[in-house]
C-alpha positions in Angstrom: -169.2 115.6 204.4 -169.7 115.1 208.4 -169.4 111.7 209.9 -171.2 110.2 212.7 -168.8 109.1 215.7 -168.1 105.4 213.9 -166.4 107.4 210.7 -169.9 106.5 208.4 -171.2 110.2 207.1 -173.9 111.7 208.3 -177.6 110.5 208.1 -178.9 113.0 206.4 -175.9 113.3 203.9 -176.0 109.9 203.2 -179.6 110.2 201.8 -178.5 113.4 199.5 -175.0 111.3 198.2 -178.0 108.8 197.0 -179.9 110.7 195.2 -177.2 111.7 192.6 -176.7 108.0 192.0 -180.8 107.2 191.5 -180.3 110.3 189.0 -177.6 108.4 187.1 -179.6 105.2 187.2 -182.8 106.8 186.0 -180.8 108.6 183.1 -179.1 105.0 182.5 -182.9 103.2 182.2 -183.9 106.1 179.9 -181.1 105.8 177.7 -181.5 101.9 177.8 -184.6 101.8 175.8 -183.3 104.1 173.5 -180.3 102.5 172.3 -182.1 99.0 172.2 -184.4 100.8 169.6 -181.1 101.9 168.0 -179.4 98.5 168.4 -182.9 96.8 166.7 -183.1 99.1 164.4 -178.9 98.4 163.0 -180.2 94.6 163.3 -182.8 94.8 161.1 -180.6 96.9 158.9 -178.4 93.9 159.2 -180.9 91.1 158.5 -182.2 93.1 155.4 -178.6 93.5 153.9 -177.7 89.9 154.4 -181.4 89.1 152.7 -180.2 91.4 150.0 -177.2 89.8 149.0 -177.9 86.4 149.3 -180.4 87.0 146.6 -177.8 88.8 144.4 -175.7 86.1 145.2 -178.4 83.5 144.1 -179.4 86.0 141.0 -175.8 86.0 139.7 -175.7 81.9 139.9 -178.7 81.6 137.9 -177.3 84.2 135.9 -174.1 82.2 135.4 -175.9 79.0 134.9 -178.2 80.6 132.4 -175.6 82.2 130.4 -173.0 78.5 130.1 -176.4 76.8 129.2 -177.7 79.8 126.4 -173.4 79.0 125.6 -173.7 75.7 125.0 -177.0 76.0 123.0 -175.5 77.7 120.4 -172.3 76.0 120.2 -174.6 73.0 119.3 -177.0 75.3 116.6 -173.7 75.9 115.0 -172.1 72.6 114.7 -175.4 71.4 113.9 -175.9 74.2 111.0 -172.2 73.2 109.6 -173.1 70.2 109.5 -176.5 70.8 107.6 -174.6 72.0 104.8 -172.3 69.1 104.8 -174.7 66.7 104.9 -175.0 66.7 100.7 -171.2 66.8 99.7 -171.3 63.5 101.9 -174.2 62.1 100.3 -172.3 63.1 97.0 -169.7 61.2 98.3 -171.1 58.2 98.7 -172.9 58.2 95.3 -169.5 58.6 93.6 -168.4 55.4 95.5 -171.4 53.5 94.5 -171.0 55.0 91.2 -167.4 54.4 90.8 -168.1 50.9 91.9 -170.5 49.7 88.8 -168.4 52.4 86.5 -167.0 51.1 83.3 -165.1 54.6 82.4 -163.0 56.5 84.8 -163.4 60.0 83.8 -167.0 59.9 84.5 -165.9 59.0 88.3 -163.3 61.8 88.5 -165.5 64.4 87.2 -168.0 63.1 89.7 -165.6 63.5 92.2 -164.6 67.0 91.3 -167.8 68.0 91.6 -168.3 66.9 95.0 -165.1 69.0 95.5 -166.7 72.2 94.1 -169.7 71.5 96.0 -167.4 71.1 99.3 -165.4 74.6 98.2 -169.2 76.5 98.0 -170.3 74.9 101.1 -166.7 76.1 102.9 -167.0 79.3 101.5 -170.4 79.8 103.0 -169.8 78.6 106.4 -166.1 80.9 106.2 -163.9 77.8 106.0 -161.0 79.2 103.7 -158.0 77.0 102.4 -154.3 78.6 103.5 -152.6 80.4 100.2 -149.5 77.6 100.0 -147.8 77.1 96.3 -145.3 79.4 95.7 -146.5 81.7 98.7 -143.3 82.7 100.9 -143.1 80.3 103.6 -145.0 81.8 107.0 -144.9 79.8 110.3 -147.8 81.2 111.7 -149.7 79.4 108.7 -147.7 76.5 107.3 -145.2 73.9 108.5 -142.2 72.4 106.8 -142.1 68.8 106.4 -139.1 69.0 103.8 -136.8 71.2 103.0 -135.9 70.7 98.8 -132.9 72.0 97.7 -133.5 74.3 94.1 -131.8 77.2 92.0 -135.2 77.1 90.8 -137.0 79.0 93.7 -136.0 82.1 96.1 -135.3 80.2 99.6 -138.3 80.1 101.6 -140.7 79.6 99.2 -143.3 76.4 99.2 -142.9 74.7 96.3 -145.2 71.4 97.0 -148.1 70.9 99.5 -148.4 67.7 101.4 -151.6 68.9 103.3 -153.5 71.8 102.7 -154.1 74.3 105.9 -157.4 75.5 106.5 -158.9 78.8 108.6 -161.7 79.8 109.5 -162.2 83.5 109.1 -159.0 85.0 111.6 -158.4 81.3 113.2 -156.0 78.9 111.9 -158.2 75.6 111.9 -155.1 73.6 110.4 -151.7 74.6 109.4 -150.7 73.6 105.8 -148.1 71.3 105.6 -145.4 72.2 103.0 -142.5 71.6 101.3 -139.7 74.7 101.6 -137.1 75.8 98.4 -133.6 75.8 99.9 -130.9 77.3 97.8 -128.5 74.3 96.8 -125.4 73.8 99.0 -122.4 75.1 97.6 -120.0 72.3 98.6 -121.0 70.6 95.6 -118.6 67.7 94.6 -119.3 67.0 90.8 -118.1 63.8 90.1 -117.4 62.9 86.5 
């Protein structure tokens, strides 16, 4: 590059240095427009993704709310239906206690009452309500619980001799534990006094 007497290039040089730079320029506008095409195009992208997953977002909350609501429906069908079929042993139940009321002979009552019972059994049978296995069953803590202990050469330790409560489960799920009394063997300090 030549330079003029004042150290500034050449005239004519000067105008050829600019054109490389216009060239740049004019390949930087081209460009421009494409990657603002490019850039609109990702934002769309964008915008349509975001749409997208709010609406799974708001799918999946109906679907949640939907599914606790269809829950709760049929937790009340089935108390409901369990309670259909108890409906009668109660109304038995009070008939005996108007019966027994106005009764003048007492087995009539009891065998009244037992069969209300039977009626309560078939109706616990149906809805898979089963009593827990407790008189002389070996005692089982995942099913009963001891209340006593009974000392007895009568009975192998650890086996219920006497129920206080009966335990109840319906189909795999313990509802109520039974509550039992437990053989013990008999202590052997045993002072016999005469």
């Amino acid at each position: 590059m030549t330079t003029d007497g004042n150290g500034r290039p050449h005239p004519d040089e000067a105008a050829d240095a600019e054109q490389p730079g216009e060239q740049e320029a004019a390949a930087v506008e081209q460009a421009a427009p494409e990657e603002a095409s490019e850039l609109d195009a990702v934002r769309e992208e964008s915008a349509r993704i975001k749409d997208q997953l709010l609406r799974t977002a708001a799918d999946f909350d109906n679907f949640r709310k939907r599914a606790r609501r269809d829950l709760e429906d049929a937790e009340r069908r089935g108390r409901e239906e369990t309670l259909r079929e108890l409906l009668p042993v109660i109304d038995n139940l009070e008939r005996a206690v108007t019966a027994a009321d106005s009764a003048t002979d007492v087995t009539a009552v009891a065998e009244g009452v037992r069969m209300v019972l039977r009626q309560f059994e078939d109706v616990a049978g149906r809805i898979g309500l089963e009593r827990v296995e407790s008189m002389g069953a070996r005692f089982d803590p995942s099913v009963h619980d001891a209340v006593q202990q009974i000392e007895t050469a009568e009975h192998p330790a650890g086996t219920i001799v006497a129920e206080v409560v009966p335990g109840y489960r319906l189909g795999e799920r313990l509802i109520r534990a039974a509550l039992v009394v437990v053989a013990r063997p008999p202590s052997g300090d045993g002072c016999d006094e005469a």
